[in-house]
N, CA, C and O atoms as a GROMACS GRO file, in nm:
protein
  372
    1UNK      N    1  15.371   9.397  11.614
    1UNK     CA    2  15.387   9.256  11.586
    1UNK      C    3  15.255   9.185  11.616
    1UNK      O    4  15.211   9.168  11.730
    2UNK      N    5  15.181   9.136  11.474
    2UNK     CA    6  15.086   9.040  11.529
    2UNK      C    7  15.090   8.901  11.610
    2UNK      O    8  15.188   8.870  11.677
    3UNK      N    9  15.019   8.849  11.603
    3UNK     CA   10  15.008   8.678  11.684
    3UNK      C   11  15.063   8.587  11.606
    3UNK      O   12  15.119   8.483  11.642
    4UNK      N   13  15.036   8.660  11.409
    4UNK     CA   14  15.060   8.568  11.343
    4UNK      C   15  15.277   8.548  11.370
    4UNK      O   16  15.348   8.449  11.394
    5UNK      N   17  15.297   8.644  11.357
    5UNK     CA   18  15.413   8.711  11.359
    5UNK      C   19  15.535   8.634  11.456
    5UNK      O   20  15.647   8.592  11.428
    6UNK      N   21  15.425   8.641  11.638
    6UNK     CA   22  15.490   8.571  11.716
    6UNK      C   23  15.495   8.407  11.692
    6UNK      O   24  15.586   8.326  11.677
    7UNK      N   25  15.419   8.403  11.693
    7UNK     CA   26  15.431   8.236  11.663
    7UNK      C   27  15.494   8.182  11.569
    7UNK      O   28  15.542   8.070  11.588
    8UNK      N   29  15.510   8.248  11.446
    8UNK     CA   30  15.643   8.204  11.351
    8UNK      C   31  15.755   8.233  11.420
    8UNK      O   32  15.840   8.147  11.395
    9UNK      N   33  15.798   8.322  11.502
    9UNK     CA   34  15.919   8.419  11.525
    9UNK      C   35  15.928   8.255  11.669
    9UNK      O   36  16.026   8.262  11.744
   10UNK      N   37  15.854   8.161  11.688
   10UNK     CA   38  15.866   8.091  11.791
   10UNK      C   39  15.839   8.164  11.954
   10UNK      O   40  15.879   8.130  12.066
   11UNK      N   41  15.783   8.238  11.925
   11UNK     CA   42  15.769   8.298  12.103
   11UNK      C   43  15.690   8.222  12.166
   11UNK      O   44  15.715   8.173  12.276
   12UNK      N   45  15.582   8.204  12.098
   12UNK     CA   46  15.474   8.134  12.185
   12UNK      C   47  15.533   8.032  12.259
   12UNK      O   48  15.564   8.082  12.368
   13UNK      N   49  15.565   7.913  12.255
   13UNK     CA   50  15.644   7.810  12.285
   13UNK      C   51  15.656   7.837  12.436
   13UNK      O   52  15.594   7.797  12.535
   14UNK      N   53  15.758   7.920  12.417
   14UNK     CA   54  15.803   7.924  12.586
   14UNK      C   55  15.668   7.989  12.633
   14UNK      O   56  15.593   7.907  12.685
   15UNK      N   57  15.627   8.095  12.628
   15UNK     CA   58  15.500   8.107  12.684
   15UNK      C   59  15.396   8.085  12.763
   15UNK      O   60  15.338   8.126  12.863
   16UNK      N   61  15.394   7.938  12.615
   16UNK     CA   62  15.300   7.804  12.655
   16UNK      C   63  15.350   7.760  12.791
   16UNK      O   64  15.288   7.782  12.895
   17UNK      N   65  15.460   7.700  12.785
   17UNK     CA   66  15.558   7.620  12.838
   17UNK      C   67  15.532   7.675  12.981
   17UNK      O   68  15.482   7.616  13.077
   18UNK      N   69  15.586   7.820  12.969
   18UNK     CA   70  15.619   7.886  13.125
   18UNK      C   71  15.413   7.866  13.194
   18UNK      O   72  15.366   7.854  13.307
   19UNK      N   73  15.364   7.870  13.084
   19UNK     CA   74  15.212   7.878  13.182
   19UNK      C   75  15.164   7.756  13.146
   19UNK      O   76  15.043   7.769  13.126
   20UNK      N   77  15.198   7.646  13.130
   20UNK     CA   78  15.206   7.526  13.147
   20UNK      C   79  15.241   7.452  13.256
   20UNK      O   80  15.186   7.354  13.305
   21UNK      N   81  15.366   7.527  13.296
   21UNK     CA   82  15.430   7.461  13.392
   21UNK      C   83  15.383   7.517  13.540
   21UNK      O   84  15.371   7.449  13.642
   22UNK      N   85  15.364   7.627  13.529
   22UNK     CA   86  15.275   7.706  13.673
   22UNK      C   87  15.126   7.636  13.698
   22UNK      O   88  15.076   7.616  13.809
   23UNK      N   89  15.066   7.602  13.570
   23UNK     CA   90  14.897   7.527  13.591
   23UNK      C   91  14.985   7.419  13.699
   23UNK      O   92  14.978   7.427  13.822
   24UNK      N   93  15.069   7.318  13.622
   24UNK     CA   94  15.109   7.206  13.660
   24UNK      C   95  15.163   7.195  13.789
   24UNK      O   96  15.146   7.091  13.852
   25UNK      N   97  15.243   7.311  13.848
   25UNK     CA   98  15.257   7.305  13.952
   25UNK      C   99  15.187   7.349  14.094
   25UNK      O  100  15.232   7.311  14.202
   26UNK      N  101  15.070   7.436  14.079
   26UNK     CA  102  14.955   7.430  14.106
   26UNK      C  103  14.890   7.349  14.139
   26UNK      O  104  14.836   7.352  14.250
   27UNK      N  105  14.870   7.234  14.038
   27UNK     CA  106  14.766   7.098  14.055
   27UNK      C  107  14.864   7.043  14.138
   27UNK      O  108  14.802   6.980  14.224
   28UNK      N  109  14.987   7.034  14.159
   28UNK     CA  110  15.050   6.941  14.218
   28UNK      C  111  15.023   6.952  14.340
   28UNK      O  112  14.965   6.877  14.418
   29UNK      N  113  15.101   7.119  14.358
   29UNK     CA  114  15.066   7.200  14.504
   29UNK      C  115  14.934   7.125  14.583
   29UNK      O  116  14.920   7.055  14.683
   30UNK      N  117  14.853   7.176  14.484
   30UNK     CA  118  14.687   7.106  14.536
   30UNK      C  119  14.680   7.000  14.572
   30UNK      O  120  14.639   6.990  14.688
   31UNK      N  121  14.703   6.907  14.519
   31UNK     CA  122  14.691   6.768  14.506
   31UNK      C  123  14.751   6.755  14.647
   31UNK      O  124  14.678   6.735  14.744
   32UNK      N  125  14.862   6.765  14.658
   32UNK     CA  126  14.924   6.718  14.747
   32UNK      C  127  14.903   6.812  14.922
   32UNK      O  128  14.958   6.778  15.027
   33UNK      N  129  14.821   6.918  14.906
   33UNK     CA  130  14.751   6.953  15.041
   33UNK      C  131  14.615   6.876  15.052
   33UNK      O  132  14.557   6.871  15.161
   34UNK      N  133  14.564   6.816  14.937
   34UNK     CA  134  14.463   6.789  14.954
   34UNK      C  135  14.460   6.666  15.012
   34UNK      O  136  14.368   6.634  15.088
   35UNK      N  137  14.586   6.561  14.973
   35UNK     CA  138  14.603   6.394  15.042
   35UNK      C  139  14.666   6.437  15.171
   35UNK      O  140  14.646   6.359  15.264
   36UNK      N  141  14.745   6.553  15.202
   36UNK     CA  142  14.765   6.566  15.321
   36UNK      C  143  14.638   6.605  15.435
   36UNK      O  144  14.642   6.588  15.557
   37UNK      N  145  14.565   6.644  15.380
   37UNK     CA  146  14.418   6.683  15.478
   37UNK      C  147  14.369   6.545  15.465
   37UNK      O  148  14.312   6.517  15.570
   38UNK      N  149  14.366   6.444  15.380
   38UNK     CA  150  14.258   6.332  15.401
   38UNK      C  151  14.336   6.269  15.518
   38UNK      O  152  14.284   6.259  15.629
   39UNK      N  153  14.469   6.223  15.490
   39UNK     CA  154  14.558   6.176  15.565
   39UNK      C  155  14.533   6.195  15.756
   39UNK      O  156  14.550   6.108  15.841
   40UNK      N  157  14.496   6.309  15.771
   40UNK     CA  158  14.523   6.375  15.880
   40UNK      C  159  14.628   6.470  15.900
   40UNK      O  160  14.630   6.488  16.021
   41UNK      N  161  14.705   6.533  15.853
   41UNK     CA  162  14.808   6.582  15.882
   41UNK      C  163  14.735   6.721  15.910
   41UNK      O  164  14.616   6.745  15.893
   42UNK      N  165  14.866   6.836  15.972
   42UNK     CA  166  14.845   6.942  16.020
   42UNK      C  167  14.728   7.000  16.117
   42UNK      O  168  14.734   6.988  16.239
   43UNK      N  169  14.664   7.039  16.075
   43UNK     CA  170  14.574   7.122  16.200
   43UNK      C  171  14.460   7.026  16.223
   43UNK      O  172  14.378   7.029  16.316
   44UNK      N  173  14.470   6.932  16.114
   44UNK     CA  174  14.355   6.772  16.130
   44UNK      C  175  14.406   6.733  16.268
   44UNK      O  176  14.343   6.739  16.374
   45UNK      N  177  14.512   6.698  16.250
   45UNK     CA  178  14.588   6.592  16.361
   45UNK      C  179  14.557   6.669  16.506
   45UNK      O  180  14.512   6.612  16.606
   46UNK      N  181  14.591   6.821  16.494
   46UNK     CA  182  14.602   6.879  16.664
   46UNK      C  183  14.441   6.860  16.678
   46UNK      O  184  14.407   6.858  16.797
   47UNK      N  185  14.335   6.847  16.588
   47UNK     CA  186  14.194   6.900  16.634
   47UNK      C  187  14.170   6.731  16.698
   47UNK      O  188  14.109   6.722  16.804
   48UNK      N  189  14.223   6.597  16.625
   48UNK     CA  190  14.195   6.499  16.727
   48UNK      C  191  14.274   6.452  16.801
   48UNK      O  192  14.272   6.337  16.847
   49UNK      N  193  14.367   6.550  16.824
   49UNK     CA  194  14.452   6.500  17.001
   49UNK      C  195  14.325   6.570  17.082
   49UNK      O  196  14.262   6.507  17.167
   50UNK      N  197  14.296   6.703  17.047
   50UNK     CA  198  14.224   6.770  17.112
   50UNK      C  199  14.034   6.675  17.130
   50UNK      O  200  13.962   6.683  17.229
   51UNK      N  201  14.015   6.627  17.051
   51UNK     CA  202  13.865   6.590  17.078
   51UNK      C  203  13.930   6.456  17.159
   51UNK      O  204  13.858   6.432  17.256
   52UNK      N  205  14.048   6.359  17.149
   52UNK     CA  206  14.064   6.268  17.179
   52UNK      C  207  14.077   6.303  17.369
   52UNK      O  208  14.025   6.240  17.461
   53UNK      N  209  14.153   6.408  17.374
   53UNK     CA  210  14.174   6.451  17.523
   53UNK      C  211  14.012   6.476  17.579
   53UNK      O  212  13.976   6.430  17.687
   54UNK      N  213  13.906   6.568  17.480
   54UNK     CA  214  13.788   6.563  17.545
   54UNK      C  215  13.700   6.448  17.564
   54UNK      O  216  13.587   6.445  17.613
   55UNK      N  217  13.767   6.356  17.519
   55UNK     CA  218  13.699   6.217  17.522
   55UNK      C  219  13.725   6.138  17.688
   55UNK      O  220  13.650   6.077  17.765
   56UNK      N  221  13.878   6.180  17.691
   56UNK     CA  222  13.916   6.074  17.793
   56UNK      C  223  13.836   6.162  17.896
   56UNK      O  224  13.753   6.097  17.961
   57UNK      N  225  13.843   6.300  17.927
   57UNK     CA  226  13.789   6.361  18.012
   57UNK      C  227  13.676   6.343  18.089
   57UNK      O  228  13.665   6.323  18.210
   58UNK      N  229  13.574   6.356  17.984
   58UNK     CA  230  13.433   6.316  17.970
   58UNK      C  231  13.414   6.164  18.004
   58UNK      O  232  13.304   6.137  18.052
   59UNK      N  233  13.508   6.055  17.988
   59UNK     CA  234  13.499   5.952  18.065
   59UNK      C  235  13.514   5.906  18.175
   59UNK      O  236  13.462   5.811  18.232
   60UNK      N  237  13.656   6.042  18.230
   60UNK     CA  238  13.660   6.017  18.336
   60UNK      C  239  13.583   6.086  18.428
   60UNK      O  240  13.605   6.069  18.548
   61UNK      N  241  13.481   6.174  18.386
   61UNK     CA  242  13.394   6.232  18.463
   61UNK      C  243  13.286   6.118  18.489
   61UNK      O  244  13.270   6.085  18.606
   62UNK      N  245  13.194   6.041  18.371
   62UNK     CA  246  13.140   5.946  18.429
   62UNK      C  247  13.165   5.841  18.524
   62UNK      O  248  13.080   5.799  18.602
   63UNK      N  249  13.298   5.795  18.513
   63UNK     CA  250  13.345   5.702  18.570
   63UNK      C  251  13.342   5.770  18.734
   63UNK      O  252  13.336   5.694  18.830
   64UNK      N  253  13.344   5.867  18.746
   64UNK     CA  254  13.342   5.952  18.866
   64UNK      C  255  13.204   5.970  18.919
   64UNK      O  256  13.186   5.954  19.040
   65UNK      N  257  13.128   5.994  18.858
   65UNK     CA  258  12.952   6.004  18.906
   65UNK      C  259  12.919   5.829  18.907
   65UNK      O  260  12.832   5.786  18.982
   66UNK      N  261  12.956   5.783  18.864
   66UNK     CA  262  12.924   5.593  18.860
   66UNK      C  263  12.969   5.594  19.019
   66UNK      O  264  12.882   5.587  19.106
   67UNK      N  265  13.098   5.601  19.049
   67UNK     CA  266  13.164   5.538  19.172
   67UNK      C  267  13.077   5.654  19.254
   67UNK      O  268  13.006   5.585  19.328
   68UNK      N  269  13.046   5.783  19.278
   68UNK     CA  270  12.954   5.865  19.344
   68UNK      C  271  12.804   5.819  19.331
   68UNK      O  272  12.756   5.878  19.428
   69UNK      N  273  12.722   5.766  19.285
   69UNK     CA  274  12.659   5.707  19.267
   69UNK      C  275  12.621   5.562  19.360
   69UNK      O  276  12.518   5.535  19.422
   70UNK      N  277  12.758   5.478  19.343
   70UNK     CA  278  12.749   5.363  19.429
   70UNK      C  279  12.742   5.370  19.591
   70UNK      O  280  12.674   5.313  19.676
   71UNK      N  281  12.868   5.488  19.591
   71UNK     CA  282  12.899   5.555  19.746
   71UNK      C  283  12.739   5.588  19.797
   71UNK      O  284  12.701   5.532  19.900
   72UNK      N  285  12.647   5.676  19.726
   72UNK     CA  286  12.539   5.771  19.768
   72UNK      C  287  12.456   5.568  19.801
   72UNK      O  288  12.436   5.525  19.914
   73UNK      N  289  12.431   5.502  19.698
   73UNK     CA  290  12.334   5.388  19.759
   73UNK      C  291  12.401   5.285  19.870
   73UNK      O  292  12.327   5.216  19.940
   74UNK      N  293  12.566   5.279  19.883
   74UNK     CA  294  12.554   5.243  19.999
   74UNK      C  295  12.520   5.342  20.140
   74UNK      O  296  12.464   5.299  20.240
   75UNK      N  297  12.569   5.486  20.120
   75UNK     CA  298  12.503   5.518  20.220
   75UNK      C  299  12.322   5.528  20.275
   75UNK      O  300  12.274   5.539  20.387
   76UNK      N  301  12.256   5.516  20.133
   76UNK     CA  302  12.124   5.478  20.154
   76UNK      C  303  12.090   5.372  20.242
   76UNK      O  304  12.013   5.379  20.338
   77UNK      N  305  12.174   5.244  20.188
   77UNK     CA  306  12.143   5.058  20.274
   77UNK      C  307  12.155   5.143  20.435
   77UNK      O  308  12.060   5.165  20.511
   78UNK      N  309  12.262   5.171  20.450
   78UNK     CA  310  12.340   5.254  20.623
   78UNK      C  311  12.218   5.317  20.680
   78UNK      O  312  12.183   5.265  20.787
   79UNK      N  313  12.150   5.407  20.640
   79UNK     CA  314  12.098   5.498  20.707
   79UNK      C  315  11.931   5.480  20.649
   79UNK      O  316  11.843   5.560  20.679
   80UNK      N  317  11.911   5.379  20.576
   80UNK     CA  318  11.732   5.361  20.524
   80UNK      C  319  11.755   5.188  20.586
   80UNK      O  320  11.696   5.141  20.683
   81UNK      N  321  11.840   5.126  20.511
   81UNK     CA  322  11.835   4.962  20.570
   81UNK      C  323  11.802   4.905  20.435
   81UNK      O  324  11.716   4.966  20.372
   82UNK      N  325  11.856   4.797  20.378
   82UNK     CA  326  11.823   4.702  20.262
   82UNK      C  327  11.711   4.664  20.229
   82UNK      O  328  11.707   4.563  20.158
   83UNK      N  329  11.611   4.713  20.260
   83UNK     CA  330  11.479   4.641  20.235
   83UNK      C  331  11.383   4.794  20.155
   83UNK      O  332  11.294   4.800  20.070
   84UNK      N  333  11.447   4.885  20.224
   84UNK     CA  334  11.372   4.987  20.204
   84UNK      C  335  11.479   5.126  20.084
   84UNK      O  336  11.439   5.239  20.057
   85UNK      N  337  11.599   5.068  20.041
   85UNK     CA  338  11.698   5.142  20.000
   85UNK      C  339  11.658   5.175  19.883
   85UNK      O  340  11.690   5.291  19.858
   86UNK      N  341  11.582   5.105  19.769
   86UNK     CA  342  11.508   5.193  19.678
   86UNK      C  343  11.385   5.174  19.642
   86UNK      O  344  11.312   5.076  19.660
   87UNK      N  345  11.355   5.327  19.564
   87UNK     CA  346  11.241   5.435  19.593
   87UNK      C  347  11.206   5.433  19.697
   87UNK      O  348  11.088   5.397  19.698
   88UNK      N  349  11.244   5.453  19.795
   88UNK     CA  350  11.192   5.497  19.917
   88UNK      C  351  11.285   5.678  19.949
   88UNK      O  352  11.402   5.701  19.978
   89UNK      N  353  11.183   5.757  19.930
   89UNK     CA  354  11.240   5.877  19.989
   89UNK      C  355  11.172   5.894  20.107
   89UNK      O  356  11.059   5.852  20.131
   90UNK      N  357  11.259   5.972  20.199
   90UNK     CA  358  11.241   6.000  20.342
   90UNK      C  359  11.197   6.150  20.350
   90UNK      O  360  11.162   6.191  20.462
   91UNK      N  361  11.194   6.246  20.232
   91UNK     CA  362  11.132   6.346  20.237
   91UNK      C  363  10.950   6.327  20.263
   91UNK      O  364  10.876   6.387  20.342
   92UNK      N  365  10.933   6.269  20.208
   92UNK     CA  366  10.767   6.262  20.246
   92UNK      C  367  10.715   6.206  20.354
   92UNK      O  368  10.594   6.219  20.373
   93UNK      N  369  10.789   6.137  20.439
   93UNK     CA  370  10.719   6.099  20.556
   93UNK      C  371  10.682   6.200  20.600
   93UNK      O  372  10.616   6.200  20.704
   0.00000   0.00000   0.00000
């Protein structure tokens, strides 16, 4: 049976149709993982809970060397005296 043959005999049709409808559902498939990634959804979403948690972390580490920081220059005023509390190191005397 040629091509000419099928296509009078109507085969092609469904054919078409059946690999018509697989392209089409394909693009859809696609389409629609693809607005779900812009969106954020799935493994988007866990990666910024996750950078969002390394965020707060990392803040609260500064916020921790700030207040260590303040502690270390008041003990400077205590034990150097306000006049002399900075740049003054006591290693070089």
């Amino acid at each position: 049976m040629n091509w000419q043959d099928t296509f009078l005999a109507g085969q092609t049709l469904p054919m078409a149709g059946v690999l018509l409808g697989f392209i089409l559902l394909s693009m859809t498939g696609l389409s629609i993982a693809f607005v779900k990634a812009i969106q954020g959804g799935g493994s988007t979403r866990r990666y910024r809970e996750l950078k969002a948690q390394e965020t707060q972390a990392v803040q609260d580490l500064q916020r921790g060397f700030r207040r260590m920081e303040e502690r270390l220059e008041s003990l400077e005023t205590l034990f150097i005296g306000p006049a002399q509390s900075r740049g003054y190191d006591r290693e070089f005397d």
